[in-house]
N, C-alpha and C positions, 0 to 999 in steps of 0.2 A: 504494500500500500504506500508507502513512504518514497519507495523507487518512484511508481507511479505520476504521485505528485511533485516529485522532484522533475521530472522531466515534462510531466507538463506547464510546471512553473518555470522551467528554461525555454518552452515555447512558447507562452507569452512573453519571457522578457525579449526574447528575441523579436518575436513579431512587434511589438511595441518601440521598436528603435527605430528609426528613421532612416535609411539607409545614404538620405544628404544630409545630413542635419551637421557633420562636419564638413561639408566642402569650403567650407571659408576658412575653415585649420590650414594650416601646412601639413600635407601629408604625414601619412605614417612610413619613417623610413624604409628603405626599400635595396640598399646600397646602391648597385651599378645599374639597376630597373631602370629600362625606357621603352615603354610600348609603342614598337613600329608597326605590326601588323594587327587589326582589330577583326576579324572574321567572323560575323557569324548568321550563323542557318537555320533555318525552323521549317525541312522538308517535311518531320516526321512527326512536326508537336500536335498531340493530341488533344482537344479540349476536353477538361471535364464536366462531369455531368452538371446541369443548369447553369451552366455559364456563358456570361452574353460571348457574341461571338465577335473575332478580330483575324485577321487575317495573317497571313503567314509571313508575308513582308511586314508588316506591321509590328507583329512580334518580334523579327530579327531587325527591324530599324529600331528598336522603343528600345533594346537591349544593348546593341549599337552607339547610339547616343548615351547614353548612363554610364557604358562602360568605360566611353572618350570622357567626357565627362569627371571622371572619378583618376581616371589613369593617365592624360593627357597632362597633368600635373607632374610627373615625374620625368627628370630630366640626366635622367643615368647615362653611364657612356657605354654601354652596350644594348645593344637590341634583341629583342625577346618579341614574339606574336603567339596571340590565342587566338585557338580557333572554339567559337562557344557553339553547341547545338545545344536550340531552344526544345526540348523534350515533352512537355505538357502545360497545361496551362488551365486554370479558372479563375474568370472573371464573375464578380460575386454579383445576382442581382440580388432586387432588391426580396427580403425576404419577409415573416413576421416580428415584429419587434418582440422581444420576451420568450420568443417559444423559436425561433428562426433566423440566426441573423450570420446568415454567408460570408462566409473570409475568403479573399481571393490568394492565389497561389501559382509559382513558376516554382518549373522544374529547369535545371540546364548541366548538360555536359560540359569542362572545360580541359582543353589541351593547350597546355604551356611550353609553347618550342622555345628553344637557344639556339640566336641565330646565328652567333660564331661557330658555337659547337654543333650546327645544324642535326640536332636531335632534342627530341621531347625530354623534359622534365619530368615530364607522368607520364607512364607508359601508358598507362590507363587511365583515360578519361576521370573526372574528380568529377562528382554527383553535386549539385547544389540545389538544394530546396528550401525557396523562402515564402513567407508569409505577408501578407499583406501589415501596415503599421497599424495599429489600433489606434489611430488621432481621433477616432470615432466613438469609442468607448468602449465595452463586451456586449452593450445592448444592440446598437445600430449597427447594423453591415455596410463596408460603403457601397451597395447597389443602392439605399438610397439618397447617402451623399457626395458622390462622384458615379463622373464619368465610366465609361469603359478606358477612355483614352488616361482618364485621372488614374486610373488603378493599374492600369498597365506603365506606367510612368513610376508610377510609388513601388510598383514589385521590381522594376527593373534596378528602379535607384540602390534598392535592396540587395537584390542580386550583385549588383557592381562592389559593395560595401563589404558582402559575404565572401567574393573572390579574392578582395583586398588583405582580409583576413585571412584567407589562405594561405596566401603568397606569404603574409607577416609571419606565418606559425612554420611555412614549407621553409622559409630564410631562414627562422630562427635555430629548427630541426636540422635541416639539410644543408644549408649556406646554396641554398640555390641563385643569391645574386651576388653572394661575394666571395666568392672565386670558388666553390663548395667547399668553406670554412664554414661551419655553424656558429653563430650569434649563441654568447652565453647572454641566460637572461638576468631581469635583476636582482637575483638571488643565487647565482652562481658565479664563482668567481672565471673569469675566462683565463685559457690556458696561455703563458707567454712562449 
């Protein structure tokens, strides 16, 4: 029971962050990160069930923008491209207040090439699933206050914030932007 709610209380904190709400920060360090190549596709994204509908271009533009957006900020001296496929998608309408109220949600694959060492980072695509922000409340779903354009904007911005993260914990883990030296964090002392 405790598990439970532990993880569904990491999914509202998550859902509840903003995935711009730092863009006027100075990035989270990155080392040598600078996004040349920004790719991405939504042949295969699925909607799901009751969700309004957006189109496949749509999807990989909305994702597109957020990602530049979020990433176009760093200004490393080597170059790195993702390639994102947009995997699923629900856009929330509008539901019952108190007994119904829809969260919208992207799914997306992400591959991180190095383009000196012209190979992937992940062999395997890196799964990311995010949640719509709750600026709405737990009652209101935004199908009734935003767009479909509004909520495909807010999940994407998400998404960009969530890959951000990655990359921050894949550097820290792996030194995959500083030269594959891993980043001690700030509670360990780094090795001289």
């Amino acid at each position: 029971m405790i598990r439970v709610l532990a993880v569904l209380m990491t999914v509202a904190t998550l859902a509840a962050c903003n995935g711009a709400s730092d863009l006027g920060d100075a990035p989270t360090p990155l080392g040598d990160f600078n996004l040349h190549h920004n790719i991405v596709v939504a042949p295969k994204a699925q909607k799901g069930p009751l969700s309004r509908e957006v189109s496949k271009d749509e999807l990989a533009a909305a994702v597109q923008a957020a990602t530049a957006e979020r990433f176009d900020r760093y200004d490393g001296e080597r170059f790195y491209h993702f390639g994102i496929s947009v995997e699923g998608y629900v856009l929330a309408q509008p539901g019952v207040p108190l007994v119904f109220a829809p969260k919208s949600i992207l799914i997306l694959n992400l591959t991180v090439w190095d383009d000196a060492k012209n190979k992937k980072l992940n062999p395997e695509p890196h799964q990311i699933t995010v949640f719509e922000s709750l600026d709405q409340g737990p009652v209101v779903g935004s199908g009734y206050t935003k767009s479909a354009e509004e909520q495909l904007k807010n999940l994407s911005q998400n998404a960009a914030k969530s890959i951000e993260n990655y990359l921050v914990k894949q550097n820290r883990e792996e030194g995959w932007f500083n030269g594959g030296r891993a980043v001690a964090s700030p509670s360990e002392p780094e090795d001289k």
